[in-house]
C-alpha positions as CSV (number, residue, x, y, z in Angstrom):
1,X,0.0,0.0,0.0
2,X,2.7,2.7,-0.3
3,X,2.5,6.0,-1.1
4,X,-1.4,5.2,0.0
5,X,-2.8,8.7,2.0
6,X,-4.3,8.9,5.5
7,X,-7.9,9.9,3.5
8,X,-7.6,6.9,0.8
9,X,-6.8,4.7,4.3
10,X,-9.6,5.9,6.3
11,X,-11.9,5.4,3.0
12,X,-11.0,2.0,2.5
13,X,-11.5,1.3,6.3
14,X,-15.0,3.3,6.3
15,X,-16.0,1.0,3.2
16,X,-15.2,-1.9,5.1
17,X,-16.9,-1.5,8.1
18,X,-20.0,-1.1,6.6
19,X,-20.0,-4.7,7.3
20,X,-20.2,-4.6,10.5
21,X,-23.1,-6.0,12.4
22,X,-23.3,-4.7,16.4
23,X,-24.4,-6.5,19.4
24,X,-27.0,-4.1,21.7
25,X,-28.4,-4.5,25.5
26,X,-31.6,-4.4,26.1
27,X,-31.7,-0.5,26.0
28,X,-30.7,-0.7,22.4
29,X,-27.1,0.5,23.0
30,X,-24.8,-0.8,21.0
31,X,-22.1,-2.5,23.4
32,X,-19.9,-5.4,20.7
33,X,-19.2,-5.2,17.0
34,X,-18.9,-8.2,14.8
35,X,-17.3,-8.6,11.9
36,X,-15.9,-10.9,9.2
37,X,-12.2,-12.3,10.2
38,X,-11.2,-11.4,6.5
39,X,-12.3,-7.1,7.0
40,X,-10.4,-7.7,10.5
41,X,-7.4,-9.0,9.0
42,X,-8.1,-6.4,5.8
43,X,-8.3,-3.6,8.6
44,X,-5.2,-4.6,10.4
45,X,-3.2,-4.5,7.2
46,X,-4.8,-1.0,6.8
47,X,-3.6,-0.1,10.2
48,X,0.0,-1.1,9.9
49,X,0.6,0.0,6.5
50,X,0.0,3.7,7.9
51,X,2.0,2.9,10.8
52,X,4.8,1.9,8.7
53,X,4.1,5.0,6.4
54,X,4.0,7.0,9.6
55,X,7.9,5.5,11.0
56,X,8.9,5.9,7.5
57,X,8.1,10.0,8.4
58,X,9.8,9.9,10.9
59,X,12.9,8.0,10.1
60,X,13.2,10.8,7.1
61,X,12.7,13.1,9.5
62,X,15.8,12.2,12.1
63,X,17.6,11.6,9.2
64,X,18.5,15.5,9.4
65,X,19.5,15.4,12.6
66,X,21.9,12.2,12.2
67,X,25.7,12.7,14.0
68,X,28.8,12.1,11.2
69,X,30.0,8.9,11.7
70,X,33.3,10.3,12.7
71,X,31.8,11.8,15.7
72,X,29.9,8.6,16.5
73,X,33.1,6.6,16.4
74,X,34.9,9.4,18.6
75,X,31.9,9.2,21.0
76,X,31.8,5.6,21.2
77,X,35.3,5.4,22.0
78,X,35.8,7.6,24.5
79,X,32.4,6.2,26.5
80,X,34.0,2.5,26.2
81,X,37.2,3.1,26.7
């Protein structure tokens, strides 16, 4: 799913839980949710992919704010020395 968008994401998941069939109480409130394994598992895919998408963000985003190597080899040396 890359280079999917949070709106195309949130689309596909509103599409699939139309699906969904609720359990209610005895007031009518709806209290459970039931729904095919294959939307769960389609859902959870959903979910990750945008977590991944979202870690990829942020991976780019420390990337600008990375040491030089040099300076990582200097630190580590003088911490373990």
């Amino acid at each position: 799913m890359a280079g999917t968008g949070i709106q195309e994401v949130l689309v596909s998941i509103a599409e699939l839980l139309e699906s969904v069939q609720f359990v209610v109480d005895s007031q009518g409130e709806k209290r459970a949710a039931i729904l095919d394994l294959s939307t769960w598992e389609t859902v959870l895919t959903l979910l990750e992919d945008l977590e991944d998408t979202e870690e990829l963000r942020q991976v780019r985003q420390e990337r600008h704010e990375s040491l030089p190597w040099e300076q990582v080899k200097a630190d580590y040396r003088q911490t373990h020395s």
